[in-house]
One Martini backbone bead per residue (centre of mass of N, CA, C, O) as a GRO file, in nm:
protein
  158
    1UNK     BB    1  -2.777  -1.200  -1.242
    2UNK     BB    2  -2.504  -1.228  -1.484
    3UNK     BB    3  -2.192  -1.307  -1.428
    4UNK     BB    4  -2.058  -1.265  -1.712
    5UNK     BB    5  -2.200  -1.055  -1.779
    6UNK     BB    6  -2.096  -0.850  -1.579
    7UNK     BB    7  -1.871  -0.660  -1.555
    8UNK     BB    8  -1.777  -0.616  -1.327
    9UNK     BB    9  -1.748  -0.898  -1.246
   10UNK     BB   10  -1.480  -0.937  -1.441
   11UNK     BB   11  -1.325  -0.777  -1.270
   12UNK     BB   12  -1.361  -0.865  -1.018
   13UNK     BB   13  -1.218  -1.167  -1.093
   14UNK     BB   14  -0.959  -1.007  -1.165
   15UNK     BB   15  -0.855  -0.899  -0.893
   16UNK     BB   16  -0.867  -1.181  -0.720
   17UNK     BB   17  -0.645  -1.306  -0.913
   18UNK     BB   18  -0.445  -1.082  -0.836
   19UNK     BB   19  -0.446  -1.135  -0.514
   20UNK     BB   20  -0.405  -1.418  -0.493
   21UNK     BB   21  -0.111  -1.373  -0.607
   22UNK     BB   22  -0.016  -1.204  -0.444
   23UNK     BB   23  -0.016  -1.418  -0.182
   24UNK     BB   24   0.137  -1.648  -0.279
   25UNK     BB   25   0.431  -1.517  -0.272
   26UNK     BB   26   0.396  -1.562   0.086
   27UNK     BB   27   0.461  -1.900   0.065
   28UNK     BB   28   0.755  -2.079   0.039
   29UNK     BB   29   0.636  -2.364  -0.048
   30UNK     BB   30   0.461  -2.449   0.226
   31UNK     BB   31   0.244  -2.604   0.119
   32UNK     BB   32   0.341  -2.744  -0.137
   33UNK     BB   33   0.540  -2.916   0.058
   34UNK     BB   34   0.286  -3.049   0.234
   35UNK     BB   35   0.157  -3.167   0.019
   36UNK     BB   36   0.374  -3.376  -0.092
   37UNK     BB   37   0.457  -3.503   0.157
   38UNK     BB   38   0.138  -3.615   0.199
   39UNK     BB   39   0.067  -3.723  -0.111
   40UNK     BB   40  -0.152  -3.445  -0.216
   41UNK     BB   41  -0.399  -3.356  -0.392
   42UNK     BB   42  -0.588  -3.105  -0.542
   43UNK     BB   43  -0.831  -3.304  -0.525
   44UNK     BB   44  -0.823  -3.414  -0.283
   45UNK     BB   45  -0.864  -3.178  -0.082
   46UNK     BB   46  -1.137  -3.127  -0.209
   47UNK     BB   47  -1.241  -3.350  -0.057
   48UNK     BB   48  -1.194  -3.331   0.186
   49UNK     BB   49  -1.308  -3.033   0.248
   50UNK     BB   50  -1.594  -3.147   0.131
   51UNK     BB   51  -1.635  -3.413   0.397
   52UNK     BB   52  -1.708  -3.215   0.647
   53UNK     BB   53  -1.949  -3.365   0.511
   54UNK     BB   54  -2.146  -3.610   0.460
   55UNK     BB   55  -2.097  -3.818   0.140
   56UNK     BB   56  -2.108  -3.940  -0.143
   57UNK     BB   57  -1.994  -3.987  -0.455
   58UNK     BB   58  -2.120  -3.875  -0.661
   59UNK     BB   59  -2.138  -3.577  -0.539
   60UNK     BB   60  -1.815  -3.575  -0.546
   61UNK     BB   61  -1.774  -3.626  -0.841
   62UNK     BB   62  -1.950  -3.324  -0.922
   63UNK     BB   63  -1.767  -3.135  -0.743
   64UNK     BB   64  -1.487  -3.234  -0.912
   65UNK     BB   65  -1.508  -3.352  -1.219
   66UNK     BB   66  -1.579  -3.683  -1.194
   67UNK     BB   67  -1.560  -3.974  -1.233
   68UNK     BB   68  -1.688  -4.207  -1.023
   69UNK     BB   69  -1.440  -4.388  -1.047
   70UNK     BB   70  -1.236  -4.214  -1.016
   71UNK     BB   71  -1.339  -4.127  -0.737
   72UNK     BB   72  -1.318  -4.407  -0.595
   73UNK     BB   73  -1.005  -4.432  -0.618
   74UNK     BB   74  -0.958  -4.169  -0.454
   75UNK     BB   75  -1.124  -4.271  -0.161
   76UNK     BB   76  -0.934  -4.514  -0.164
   77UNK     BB   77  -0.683  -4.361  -0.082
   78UNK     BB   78  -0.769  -4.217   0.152
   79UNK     BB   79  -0.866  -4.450   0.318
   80UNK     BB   80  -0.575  -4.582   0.320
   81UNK     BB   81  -0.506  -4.320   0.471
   82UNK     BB   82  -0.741  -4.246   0.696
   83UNK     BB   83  -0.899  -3.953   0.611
   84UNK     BB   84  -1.139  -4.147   0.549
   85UNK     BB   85  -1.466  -4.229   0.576
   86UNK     BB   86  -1.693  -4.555   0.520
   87UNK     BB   87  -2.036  -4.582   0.460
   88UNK     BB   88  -2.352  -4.673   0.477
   89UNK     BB   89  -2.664  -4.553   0.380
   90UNK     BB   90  -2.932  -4.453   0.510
   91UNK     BB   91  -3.095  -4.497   0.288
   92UNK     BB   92  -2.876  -4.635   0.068
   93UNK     BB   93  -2.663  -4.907   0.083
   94UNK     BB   94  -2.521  -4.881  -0.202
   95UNK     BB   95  -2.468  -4.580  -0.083
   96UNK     BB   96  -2.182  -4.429   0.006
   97UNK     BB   97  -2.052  -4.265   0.294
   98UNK     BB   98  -1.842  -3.970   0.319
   99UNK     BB   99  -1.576  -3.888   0.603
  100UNK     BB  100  -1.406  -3.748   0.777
  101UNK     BB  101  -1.148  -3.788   0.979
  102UNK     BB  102  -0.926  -3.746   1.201
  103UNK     BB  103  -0.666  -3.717   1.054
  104UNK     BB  104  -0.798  -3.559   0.821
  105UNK     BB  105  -0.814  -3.303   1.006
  106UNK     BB  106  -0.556  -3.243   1.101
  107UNK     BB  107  -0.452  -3.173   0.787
  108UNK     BB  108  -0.644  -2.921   0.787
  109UNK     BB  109  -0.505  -2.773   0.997
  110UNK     BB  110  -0.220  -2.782   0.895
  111UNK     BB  111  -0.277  -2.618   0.641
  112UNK     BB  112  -0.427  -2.421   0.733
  113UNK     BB  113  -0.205  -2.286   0.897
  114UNK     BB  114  -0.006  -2.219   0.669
  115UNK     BB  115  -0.198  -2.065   0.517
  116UNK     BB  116  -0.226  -1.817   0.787
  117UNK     BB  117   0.058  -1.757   0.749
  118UNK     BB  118   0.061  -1.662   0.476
  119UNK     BB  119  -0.177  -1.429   0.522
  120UNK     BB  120   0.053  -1.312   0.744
  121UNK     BB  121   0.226  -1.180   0.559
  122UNK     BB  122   0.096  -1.030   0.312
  123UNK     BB  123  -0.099  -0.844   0.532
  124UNK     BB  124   0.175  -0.683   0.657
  125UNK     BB  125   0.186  -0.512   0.364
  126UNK     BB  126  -0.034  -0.355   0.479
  127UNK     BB  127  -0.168  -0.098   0.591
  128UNK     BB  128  -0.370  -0.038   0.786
  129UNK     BB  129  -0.608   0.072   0.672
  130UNK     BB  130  -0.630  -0.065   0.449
  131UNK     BB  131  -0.688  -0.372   0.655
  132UNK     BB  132  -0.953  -0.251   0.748
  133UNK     BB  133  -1.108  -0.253   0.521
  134UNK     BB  134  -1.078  -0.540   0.387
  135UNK     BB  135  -1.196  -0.662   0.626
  136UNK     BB  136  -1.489  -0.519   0.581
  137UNK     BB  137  -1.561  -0.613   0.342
  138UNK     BB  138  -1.517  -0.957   0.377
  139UNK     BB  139  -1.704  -0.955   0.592
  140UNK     BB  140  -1.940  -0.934   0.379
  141UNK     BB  141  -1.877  -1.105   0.173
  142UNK     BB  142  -1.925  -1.397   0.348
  143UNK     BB  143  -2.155  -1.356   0.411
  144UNK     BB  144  -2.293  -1.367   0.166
  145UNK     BB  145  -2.188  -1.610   0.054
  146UNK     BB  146  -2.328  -1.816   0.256
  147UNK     BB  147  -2.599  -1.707   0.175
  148UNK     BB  148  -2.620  -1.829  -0.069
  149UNK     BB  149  -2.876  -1.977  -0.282
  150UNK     BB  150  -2.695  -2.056  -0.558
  151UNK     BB  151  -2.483  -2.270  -0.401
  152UNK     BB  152  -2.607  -2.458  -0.187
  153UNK     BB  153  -2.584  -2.731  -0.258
  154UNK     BB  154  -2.278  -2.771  -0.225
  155UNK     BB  155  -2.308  -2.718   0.112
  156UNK     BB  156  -2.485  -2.974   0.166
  157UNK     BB  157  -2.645  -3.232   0.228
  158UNK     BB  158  -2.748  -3.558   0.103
   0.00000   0.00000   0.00000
C-alpha cells in the first residue's frame, strides 16, 4: 500500500492533523513556555526523544534532516547543558554514540507532564462513550505503529 496514493489514508492524516490541531487548544502555552524556559528547540527535543536509545551522529542527522556538522553543533550544546552525554563508539571509535543523560531523562519527564496535563485538558470535553471509542481505537493504532516493519530502522539502535 502506497500511503500517499491512497486517499483514504490523506483523509485520514487530513483528520489527525485537525486532532492535533484541536488539542494543542488545550495547551495554554505551557509545553511552549517550558521549552522556552529551558532554551530548548523542537529540533533538540526531537534529538533529545531520538537518544533514548543510544545514537551515533550520522544516524541523529539523518533523524533530524541535518548536514552532520549541524548536528554536531546541536549535540554540543545539548552535552554542554548536560542533557546529552557522549562516548566512543563500541565497533569504531572515530564514531562518537550520544545519549540521553540523567537530566536529560527528567526534563523529557517534565515535558511528558505538561504534555499529559494538555492531553487530560482536551479529552475531558469528549463524552464517555466518545472517549472510550478513541481508547480503543489508539489502542490498535499505537499497537500497529510499534510493530511496524515500515519505519523499523528509525526506531532501532545503531
Amino acid at each position: 500500500m502506497k500511503l500517499y496514493a491512497n486517499p483514504s489514508c490523506s483523509r485520514l492524516a487530513h483528520l489527525v492533523v485537525r486532532f492535533m490541531s484541536a488539542m494543542h487548544r488545550y495547551d495554554d502555552d505551557r509545553t511552549l513556555a517550558l521549552m522556552h524556559a529551558e532554551k530548548l528547540t523542537t529540533p533538540q527535543l526531537a534529538v533529545l526523544e531520538f537518544v533514548r536509545v543510544p545514537r551515533t551522529v550520522s544516524v541523529i542527522a539523518v533523524h533530524v534532516g541535518l548536514s552532520r556538522p549541524a548536528t554536531s553543533q546541536m549535540i554540543n550544546k545539548l552535552v554542554k547543558r548536560r542533557l546529552v552525554r557522549r562516548s566512543e563508539g563500541t565497533l569504531d571509535r572515530r564514531e562518537k554514540a550520544v545519549a540521553l543523560s540523567a537530566s536529560g531523562t527528567t526534563l523529557l519527564e517534565k515535558i511528558s507532564r505538561f504534555r499529559s496535563a494538555r492531553f487530560r485538558a482536551s479529552l475531558a470535553a469528549l463524552s464517555p462513550a466518545t472517549g472510550g471509542r478513541l481508547g480503543v481505537v489508539l489502542e490498535s493504532v499505537v499497537a500497529e505503529l510499534e510493530t511496524s516493519k515500515k519505519f523499523a530502522h528509525r526506531r532501532s539502535p545503531d
